[in-house]
C-alpha positions as CSV (number, residue, x, y, z in Angstrom):
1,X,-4.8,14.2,5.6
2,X,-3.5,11.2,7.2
3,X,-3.5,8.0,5.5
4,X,-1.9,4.8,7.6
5,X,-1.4,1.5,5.1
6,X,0.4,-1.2,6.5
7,X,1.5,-4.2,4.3
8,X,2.9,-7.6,4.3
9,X,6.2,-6.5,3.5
10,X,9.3,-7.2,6.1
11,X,7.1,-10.0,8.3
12,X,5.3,-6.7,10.0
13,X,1.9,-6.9,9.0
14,X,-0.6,-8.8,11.1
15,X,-3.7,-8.8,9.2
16,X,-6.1,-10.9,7.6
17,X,-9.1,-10.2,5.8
18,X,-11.7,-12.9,4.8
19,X,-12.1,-12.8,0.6
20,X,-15.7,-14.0,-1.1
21,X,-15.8,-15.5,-4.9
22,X,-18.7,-14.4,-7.6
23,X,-20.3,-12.9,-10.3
24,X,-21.5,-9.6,-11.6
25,X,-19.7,-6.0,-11.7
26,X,-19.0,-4.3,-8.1
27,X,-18.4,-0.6,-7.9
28,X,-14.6,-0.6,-8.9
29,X,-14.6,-3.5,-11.4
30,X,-13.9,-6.6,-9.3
31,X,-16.5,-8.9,-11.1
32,X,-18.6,-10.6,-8.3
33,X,-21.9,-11.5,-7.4
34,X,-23.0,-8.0,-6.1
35,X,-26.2,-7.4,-4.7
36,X,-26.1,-3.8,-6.9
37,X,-26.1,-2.0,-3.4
38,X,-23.4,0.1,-2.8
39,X,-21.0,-2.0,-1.0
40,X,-20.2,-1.1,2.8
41,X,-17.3,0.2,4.1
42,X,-15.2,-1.4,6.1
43,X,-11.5,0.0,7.7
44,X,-9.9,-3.0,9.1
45,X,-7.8,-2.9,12.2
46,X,-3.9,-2.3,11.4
47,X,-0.9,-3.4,13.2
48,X,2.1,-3.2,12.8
49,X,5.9,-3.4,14.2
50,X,6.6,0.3,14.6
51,X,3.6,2.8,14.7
52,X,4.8,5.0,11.3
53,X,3.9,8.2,13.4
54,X,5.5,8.1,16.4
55,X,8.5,5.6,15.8
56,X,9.2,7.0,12.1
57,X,12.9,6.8,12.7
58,X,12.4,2.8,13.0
59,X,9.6,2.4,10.6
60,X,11.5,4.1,7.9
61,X,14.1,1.1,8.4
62,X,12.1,-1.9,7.7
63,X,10.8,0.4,4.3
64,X,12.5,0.2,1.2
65,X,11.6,3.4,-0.4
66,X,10.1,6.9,0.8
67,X,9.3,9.1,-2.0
68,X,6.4,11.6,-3.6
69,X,4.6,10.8,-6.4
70,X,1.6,11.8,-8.3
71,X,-1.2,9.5,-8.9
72,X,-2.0,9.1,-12.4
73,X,-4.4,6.5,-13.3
74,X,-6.3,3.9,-11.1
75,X,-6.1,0.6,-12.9
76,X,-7.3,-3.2,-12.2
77,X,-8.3,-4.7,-9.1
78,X,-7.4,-8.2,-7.9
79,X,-8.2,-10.3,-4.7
80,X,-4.8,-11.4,-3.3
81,X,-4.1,-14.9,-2.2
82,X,-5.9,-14.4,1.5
83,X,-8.9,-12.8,0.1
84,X,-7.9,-9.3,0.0
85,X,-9.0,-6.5,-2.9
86,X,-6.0,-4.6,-3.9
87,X,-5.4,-2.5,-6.5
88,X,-2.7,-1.2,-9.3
89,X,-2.4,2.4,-9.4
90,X,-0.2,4.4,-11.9
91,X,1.9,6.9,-10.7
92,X,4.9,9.3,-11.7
93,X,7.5,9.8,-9.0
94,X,8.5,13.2,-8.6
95,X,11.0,12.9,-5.9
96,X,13.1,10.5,-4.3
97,X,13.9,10.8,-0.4
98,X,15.0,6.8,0.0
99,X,15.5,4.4,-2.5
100,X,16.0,5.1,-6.3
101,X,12.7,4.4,-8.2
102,X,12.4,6.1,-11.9
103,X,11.5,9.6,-11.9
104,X,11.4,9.6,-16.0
105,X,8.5,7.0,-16.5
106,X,5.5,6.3,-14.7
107,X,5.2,2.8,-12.4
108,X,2.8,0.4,-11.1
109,X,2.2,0.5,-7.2
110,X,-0.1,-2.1,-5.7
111,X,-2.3,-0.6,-2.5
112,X,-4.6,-3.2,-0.5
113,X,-7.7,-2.3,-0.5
114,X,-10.8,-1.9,-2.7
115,X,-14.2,-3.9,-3.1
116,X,-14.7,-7.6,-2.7
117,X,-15.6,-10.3,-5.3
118,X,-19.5,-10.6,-4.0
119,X,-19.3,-6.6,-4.0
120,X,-20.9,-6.2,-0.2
121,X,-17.9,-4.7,0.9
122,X,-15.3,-2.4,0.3
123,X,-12.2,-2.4,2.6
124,X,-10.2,0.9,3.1
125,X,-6.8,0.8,4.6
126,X,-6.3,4.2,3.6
127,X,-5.6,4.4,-0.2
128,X,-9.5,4.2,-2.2
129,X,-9.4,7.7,-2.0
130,X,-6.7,8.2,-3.7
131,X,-7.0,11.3,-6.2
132,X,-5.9,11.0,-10.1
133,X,-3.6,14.4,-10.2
134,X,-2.8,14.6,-6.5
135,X,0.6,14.1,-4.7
136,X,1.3,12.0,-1.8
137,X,4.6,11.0,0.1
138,X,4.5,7.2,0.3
139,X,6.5,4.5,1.6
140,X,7.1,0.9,0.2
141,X,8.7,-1.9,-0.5
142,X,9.5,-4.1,-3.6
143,X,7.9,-7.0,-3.7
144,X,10.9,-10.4,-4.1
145,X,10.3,-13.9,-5.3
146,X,10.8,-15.0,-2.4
147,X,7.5,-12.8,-0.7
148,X,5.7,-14.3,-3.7
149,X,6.3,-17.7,-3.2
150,X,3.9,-20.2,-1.5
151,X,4.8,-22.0,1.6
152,X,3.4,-25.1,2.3
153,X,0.0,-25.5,3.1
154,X,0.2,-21.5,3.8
155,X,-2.0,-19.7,0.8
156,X,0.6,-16.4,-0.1
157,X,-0.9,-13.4,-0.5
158,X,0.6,-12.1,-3.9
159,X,0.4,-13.5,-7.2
160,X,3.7,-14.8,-8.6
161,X,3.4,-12.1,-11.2
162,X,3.4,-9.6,-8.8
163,X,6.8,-10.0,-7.9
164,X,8.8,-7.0,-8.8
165,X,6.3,-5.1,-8.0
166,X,6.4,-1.6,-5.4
167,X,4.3,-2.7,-2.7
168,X,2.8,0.9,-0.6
169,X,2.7,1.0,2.8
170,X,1.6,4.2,4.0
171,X,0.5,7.5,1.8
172,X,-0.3,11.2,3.1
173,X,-1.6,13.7,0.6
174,X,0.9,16.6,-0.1
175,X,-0.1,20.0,-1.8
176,X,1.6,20.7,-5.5
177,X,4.2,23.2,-3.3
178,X,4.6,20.5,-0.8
179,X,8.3,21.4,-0.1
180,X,8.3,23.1,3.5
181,X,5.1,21.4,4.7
182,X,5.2,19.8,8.0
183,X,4.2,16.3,7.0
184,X,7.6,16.4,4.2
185,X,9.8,17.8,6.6
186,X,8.6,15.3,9.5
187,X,9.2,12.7,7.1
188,X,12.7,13.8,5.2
189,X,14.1,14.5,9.1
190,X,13.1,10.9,10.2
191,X,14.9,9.4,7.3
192,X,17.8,11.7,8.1
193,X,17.6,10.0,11.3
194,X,17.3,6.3,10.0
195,X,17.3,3.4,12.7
196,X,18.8,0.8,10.5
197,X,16.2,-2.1,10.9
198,X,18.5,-5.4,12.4
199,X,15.4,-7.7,13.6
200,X,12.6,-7.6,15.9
201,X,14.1,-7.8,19.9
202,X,17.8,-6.4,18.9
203,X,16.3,-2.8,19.0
């Protein structure tokens, strides 16, 4: 299955998603002022520089990391600095294609998406389906100071203590024998074929 999640990382994402404040317990723990309906769902519109599918040569070169990993444990949700729900998930990298994340230990990625703080709705950009035990071949970026810090009068969208972190930017499931599968050779070949990312207009 196809799962497109497009990120703030590498000045590509245009997106903004309006965030509530609250007070009691929605669905996936954000504490809000829920109405105790199940929220509605919402998938946002996503842009982005290079479509991941069709352009994966130059996609791949603004990402940091391509890589499959299992999902291990869903944890906490937060509301970013622009008001969006994401998520910390736990996960244990089984392969490496680019970059050089830890295969021995499991790490914290952060995903957008989840329910807001009133708990009316719940925005999907591909990742709240996410399965504890189940593989998928992600891409990502780490997450700098510098994409932490607040600009001006410009609100940032991560927490300073989120720098560090693996930011996710796209995720398609993968069966346990996933070596040979179309989706994992698509994606090794494209990064075999790497467009070096030099800035948007010198492409």
């Amino acid at each position: 299955m196809k799962k497109i999640y497009i990120t703030l990382l590498a000045m590509f994402l245009i997106l903004a998603v309006v965030g509530c404040s609250s007070s009691a317990k929605s669905p996936d723990g954000v504490t809000g002022t829920g109405t105790g309906k199940v929220p509605e769902r919402i998938t946002p519109e996503q842009c982005w520089a290079y479509d991941p599918y069709n352009q994966t040569e130059k996609y791949l070169g603004l990402m940091g990391n391509l890589f499959v990993a299992e999902v291990v444990k869903k944890e906490e949700t937060f509301i970013n600095g622009i008001g969006t729900p994401c998520r910390k998930i736990r996960v244990k990298v089984a392969e490496n294609i680019k970059g050089d994340l830890s295969t021995d230990k499991e790490i914290v990625v952060i995903v957008e998406g989840g329910v807001t703080a009133d708990g009316k709705f719940e925005y999907d950009y591909g990742f709240n389906d996410w399965k504890e035990g189940k593989l998928y071949i992600m891409t990502g970026g780490i997450l700098s100071e510098k994409d932490v810090e607040v600009e001006k009068d410009i609100p940032n969208a991560w927490p300073p203590e989120t720098a560090g972190y693996l930011i996710v930017g796209l995720s398609i499931e993968l069966p346990k024998d996933y070596k040979g599968t179309e989706f994992y050779e698509k994606w090794v070949k494209a990064y075999e074929n790497e467009v070096p990312f030099k800035g948007f207009g010198d492409e």
